[in-house]
LOMILUM-105167 format. One record per residue (C-alpha): x, y, z. Coordinates in steps of 0.1 Angstrom, whole numbers, plus 5000, padded with zeros to 4 digits. Example, Ala and Ser with C-alpha at 12.3 -4.5 7.8 and 13.67 -1.06 7.14 Angstrom:
# residues 2
512349555078513749895071
***
This chain:
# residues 765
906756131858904756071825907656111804910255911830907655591826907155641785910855601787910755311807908355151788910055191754913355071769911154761780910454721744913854761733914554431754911954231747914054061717916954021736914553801762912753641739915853511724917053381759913553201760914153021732917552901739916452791776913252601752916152421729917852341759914952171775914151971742917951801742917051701780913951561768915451341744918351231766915651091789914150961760916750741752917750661792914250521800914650291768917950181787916050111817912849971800915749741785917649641817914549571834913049331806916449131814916249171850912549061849913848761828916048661849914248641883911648451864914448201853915748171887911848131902911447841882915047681886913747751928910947571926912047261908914447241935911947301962910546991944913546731947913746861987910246731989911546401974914746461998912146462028910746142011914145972006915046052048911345952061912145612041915545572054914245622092911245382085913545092075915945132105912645122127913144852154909744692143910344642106914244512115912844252140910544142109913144152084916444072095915443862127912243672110910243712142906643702122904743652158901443872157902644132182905844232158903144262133901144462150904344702158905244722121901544812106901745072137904445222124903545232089900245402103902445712122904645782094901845812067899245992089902746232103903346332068900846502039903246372017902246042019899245872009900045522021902845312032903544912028905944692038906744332015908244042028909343772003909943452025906243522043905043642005903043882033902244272025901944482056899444822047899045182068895845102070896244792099895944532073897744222065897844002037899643762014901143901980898643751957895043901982896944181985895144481965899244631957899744251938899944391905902444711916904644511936905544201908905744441885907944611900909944271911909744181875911544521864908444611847908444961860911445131849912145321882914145711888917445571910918345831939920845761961922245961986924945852013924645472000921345482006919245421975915645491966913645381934910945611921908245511895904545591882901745341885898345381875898545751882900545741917904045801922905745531938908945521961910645191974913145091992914944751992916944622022919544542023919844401988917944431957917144131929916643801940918243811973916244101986914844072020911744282019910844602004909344902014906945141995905145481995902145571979903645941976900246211976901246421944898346641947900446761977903546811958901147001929900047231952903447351975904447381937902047631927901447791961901548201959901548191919899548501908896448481890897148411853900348231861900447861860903647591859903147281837905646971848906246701817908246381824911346281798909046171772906846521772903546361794901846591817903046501853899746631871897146571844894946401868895246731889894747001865894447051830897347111802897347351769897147271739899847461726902747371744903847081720907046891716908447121694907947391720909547211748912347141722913047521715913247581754915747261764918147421735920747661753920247931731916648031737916148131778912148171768909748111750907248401737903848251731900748501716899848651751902148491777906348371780907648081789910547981810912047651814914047441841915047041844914846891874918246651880916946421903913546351890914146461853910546621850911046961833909547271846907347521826906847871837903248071823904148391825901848711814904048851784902749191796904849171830908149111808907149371783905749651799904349881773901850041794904850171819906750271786903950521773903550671808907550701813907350871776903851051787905851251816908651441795905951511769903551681793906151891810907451981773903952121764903552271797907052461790905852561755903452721774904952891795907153071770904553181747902453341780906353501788906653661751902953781752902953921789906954121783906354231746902354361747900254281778902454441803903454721785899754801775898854821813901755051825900655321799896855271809897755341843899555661835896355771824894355731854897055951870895956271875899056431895902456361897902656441934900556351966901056541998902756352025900756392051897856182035900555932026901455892059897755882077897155592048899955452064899155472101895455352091897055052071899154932107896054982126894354752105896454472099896754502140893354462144892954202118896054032135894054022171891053882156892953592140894653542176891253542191889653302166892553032168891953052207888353012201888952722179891052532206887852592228885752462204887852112197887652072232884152092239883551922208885651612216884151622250880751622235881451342212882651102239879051252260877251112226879050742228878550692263874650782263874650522229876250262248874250322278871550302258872449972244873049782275869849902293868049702261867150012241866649922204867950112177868150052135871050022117870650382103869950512140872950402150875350502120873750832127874450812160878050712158878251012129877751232157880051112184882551132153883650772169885550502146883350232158881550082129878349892127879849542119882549392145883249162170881649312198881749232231881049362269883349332298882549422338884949472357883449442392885249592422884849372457885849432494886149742511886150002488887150332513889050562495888450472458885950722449889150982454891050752434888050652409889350872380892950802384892050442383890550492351892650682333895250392342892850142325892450332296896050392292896549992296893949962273895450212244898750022249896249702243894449852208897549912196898849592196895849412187894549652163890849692185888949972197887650022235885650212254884450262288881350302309881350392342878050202358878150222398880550282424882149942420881349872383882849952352882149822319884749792291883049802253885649592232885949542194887549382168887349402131884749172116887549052089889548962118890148562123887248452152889848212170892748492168889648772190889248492213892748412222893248832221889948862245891548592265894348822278892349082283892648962320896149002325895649352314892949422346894949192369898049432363895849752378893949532399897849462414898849842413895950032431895849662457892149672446890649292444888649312409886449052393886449012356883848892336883748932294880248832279879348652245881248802212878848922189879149052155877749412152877549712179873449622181873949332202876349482229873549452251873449092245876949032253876549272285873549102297875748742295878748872311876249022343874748652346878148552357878548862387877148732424874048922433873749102402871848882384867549042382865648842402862848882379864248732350861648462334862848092329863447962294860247702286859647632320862947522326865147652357868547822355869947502368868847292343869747552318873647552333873647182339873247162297875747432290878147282311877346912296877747082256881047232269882446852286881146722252883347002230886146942253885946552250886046652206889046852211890646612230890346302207891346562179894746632197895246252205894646252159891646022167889146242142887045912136886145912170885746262171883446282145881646022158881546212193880746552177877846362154876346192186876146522205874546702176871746422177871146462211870746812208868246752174866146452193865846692228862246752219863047122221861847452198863447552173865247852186866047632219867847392194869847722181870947812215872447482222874147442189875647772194876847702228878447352212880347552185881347882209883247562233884647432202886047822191886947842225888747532232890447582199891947932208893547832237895847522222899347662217901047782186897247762168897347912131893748122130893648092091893447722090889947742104887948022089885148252105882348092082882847732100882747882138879948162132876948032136874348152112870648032122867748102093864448152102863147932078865447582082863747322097865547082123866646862099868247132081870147332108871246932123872846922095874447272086875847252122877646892114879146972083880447292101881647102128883246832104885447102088886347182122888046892131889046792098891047162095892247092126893546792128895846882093896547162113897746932142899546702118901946982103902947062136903946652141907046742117910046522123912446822122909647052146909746762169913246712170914047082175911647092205913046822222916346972214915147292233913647082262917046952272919547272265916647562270918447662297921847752280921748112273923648072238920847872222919747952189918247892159922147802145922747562168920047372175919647382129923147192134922147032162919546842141920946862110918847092090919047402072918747682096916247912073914247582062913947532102912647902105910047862077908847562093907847692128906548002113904447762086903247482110903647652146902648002132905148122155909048222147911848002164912648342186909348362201908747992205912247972226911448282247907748142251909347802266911747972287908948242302906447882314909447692328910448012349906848052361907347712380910447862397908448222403905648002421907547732440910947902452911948232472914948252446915948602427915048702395918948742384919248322396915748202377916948412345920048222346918447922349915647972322918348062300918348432298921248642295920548882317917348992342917049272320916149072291914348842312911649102329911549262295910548902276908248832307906049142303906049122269904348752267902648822302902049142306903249232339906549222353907648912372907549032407904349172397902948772387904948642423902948842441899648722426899748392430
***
């Protein structure tokens, strides 16, 4: 055998150079793929510097005509205006009577306050020499304070931008830093009958301009003669000259490259400002993504090298050195076979064995998930328990705590406690007590999902359960307590299935897992016969008093809301300010003050969730949390609360106002009076009102936060409700009639924006 393996090994030997040679040509092989990928991500790095250039040209281009649409919108809002019946009587019919004047500064008043894009509006009468204002004023030409602006701009002192569009011509100019449109009717000159004039709010045209640019990005606008259009807004480089505005208006040059940054150019037609684009030079020119495209090739190169030095070592030396060391250690060239084959029976029975233990352990394993996950949910119950029976625990106690139930609950949230309190006769329902639950907590996965909360629940007595509900804390306050809000459909729909009759109560949201308790405690208050008898008034003052207040602070938040939606903020304000007071001058302690101050802004957050088509980023959580310190004195907290509650209704009502669009209110009225043909659509009610389908999309998504699909479905589901309640017709006839297609697609939309089916909601009411 010794002499069969020398051979071998010297034949091995004998080969080595014929390998090593095959090794090498596989190695030259690899280095001509490296440089063909070389030289193809140069092509790409090349292809994407134009591609990059290019959607950068066409951003720019986008946005200066997103710009003259804003003027469009202008040009249209001006047309309307002037065929108002008000400002005709005026004009055409000379009817100067009080009332008409009245009528016209009215509707001066709803255009500019309907529209962030204007500032004010004015109307000019020449035979009267009388200037009508926005702002419910009236005055002749020479008291007016628009005397200067308007004879200059009779005198042709102003130099005005022309647009016309179908016959209809406006006049645009800058005058002491505001950007003037006017309309004459119906002639210009001398024999003009009045005018009419926007004060047009550029700061909102700056900012829909730059809205979504990236940090380090920036868009400089420069009329014809190369002055900064928003220099009142922002500031301008230095280093964008004349000469550098010259290079980009030349056709050969699509950029400019500046030190650190490129810029792209674009001329707006209609208003003839021209359109800079900052760009970062390092997101034309990627250098960085070159080296690590080049890096790649050049590691796997080294790692090949590698490789085929370890080969030629291992075949021609290492391996040929062990072979003959391990003919040495041979000390016979022949082993009986009957100790071959008892090594071979004793192998089997070992790898059987070691087979039936892994079996066994895996088994084990299963076991031990299963009491470990039973364990854990043990762990969170007792917590919670805990926690609503008034135990007190510190943050770390209670991350350690949660650590062990391995539970994704954190320590910050919007927490809050729900009972759901079973009434009437309640034979039978311990049988069907777990059933019941797991139904709830299936509803209630189905509910997490969509909502993107966590739940969990506590079983208390034989007719109470208690439902542990949270939200993440970077979640928008408003958008929990419209989410909490249909948390009671969810319990109605088993409530409806198992024909058990089930209160509902949810207590106070609160923002860490601490103060469940709290929120438990608040939602109890509100069961009959629950409530401990022992409790101990609040300063010598009786629950009655105590619910009298609350339900005053809520009329009061209510009343706020109200003059908000009917866009009398002044008055609202003024409401909100005087309620505040109250609360400050109520002789009561500090913390009592608190209480009410958070009751007057919780009736504000809730009032506020529950107006439709609400967008829960247009009033952040810092205005609706209420954040009490220790050490502010009355004075100080008075006046926290009513700047808080200023930026409520001042968010709001802008908030309001975009939803006041011409084309939003047109399309709704639209829907009103054809929702019940089943082929409407976003198409045909665009044409309808003659507007740009997609531009109609983006504006219920942007002002009703809600797309034009949902927002028709939604309006169809609350007019067949009144059918559901009021008539004994079928489903297949009310689909038809709320415009539905079929009752298929009609239960379907109903359970998705009701959540339950619509036999389910007949037989409720």
């Amino acid at each position: 055998m010794k002499q069969k393996l020398t051979a071998i090994i010297k034949k091995f030997r004998s080969r080595h150079r014929f390998a090593a040679t095959l090794l090498s040509m596989i190695l030259l092989c690899f280095l001509l793929c490296v440089l063909a990928y070389f030289f193809l991500i140069n092509t790409v790095l090349k292809k994407s510097r134009e591609n990059s250039i290019q959607l950068n040209q066409s951003y720019i281009s986008t946005e200066a005509d997103n710009t003259n649409q804003l003027i469009y919108q202008l040009h249209q809002s001006l047309t309307q205006l002037s065929y108002s019946r008000s400002i005709l009587n005026m004009v055409f019919y000379s009817e100067y009577k009080e009332s008409n004047k009245n009528l016209v500064t009215t509707d001066l008043a709803l255009t500019a306050q309907n529209n962030l894009l204007i500032k004010s509006a004015l109307l000019y009468i020449p035979d009267q020499n009388l200037v009508i204002t926005s702002g419910y004023r009236w005055a002749s030409l020479e008291q007016s304070a628009y005397n200067d602006m308007i004879t200059d701009y009779l005198n042709d002192a102003v130099h005005p931008i022309i647009y016309e569009d179908t016959e209809k011509i406006s006049y645009l100019f800058f005058y002491d830093d505001s950007l003037i449109m006017a309309r004459d009717f119906p002639l210009n000159g001398s024999r003009r009958l009045g005018t009419l004039f926007y004060r047009v709010n550029y700061k909102e045209i700056y900012t829909q301009l730059t809205h979504g640019l990236n940090e380090g990005y920036h868009i400089w606008v420069y009329d014809t003669d190369n002055h900064p259009v928003f220099s009142g807004i922002t500031d301008y480089p230095d280093y964008i000259t004349d000469d550098t505005i010259a290079q980009l208006e030349s056709p050969e040059e699509n950029y400019h490259t500046l030190k650190n940054s490129v810029l792209f150019y674009s001329r707006s037609n209609l208003l003839e400002w021209k359109f800079l684009y900052e760009v970062k030079k390092s997101a034309l020119f990627p250098i960085g993504n070159a080296v690590s495209l080049m890096l790649i090739p050049s590691l796997i190169l080294l790692a090949a090298c590698g490789i085929f030095i370890c080969l030629s070592v291992t075949s021609g030396v290492y391996l040929p050195r062990q072979i003959k060391g391990l003919l040495e250690l041979i000390d016979s060239e022949t082993v009986s076979a009957a100790q071959e084959e008892d090594d071979e029976t004793k192998n089997l029975n070992e790898f059987e064995h070691l087979n039936r233990a892994l079996s066994q352990m895996a088994g084990q394993q299963t076991k031990l998930q299963t009491a470990i996950d039973k364990v854990s949910g043990d762990v969170l119950s007792r917590f919670f328990l805990e926690l609503l029976s008034g135990a007190q625990f510190t943050p770390e106690q209670a991350r350690q705590m949660l650590s062990l139930a391995h539970s994704n609950f954190g320590l910050k949230g919007f927490y809050m406690a729900g009972i759901l309190h079973c009434k009437g006769d309640l034979t039978g329902l311990e049988k069907k007590r777990h059933v019941i639950l797991s139904e709830i907590e299936e509803q209630m996965s189905s509910y997490n999902k969509e909502h993107h909360s966590q739940s969990h629940i506590l079983t208390i007595d034989s007719r109470t359960f208690v439902l542990i509900l949270s939200f993440g804390i970077t979640e928008s306050l408003l958008k929990v307590i419209k989410e909490v809000s249909e948390l009671e459909q969810v319990i109605n729909a088993v409530s409806s299935s198992w024909q058990i009759p089930v209160e509902f109560h949810i207590g106070r949201i609160y923002y860490s897992i601490l103060d469940v308790g709290f929120s438990y405690q608040s939602a109890l208050e509100t069961i009959p016969d629950t409530t401990p008898k022992s409790e101990p008034e609040t300063s010598g003052i009786s629950k009655v008093a105590v619910k009298a207040e609350e339900t005053n602070i809520k009329d009061r938040a209510r009343q706020v809301l109200s003059l908000v939606l009917d866009h009398d903020t002044k008055n609202a304000s003024a409401l909100s300010a005087r309620v505040i007071a109250e609360i400050k001058d109520s002789g009561k302690t500090p913390t009592e003050e608190a209480e009410q101050y958070k009751a007057y802004i919780s009736a504000l957050s809730h009032g506020i969730s529950r107006l439709d088509y609400i967008d829960p980023s247009a009033i952040p959580n810092e205005l609706l949390i209420f954040k009490d310190a220790e050490s502010a004195d009355s004075q100080q907290l008075a006046r926290c609360v009513s700047e808080s509650c200023e930026k409520i209704i001042e968010n709001l009502h802008k908030m309001l106002k975009r939803q006041q669009n011409p084309y939003i209110l047109s399309a709704q009225d639209y829907i009103r009076r054809h929702f019940s043909d089943s082929g409407l659509s976003l198409n045909t009610v665009a044409e309808a009102i003659d507007v740009n389908p997609s531009y109609l999309s983006k504006l219920f998504k942007s002002n009703l936060n809600i797309n034009f699909t949902d927002y028709l479905n939604h309006y169809r589901i609350e007019c067949s409700l009144k059918l559901l309640s009021e008539t004994n017709r079928t489903l297949q006839d009310i689909s038809v009639d709320s415009g539905f297609n079929s009752v298929q697609n009609y239960i379907r939309v109903f359970k998705k924006f009701m959540n339950m089916t619509p036999g389910q909601y007949r037989k409720e009411i």
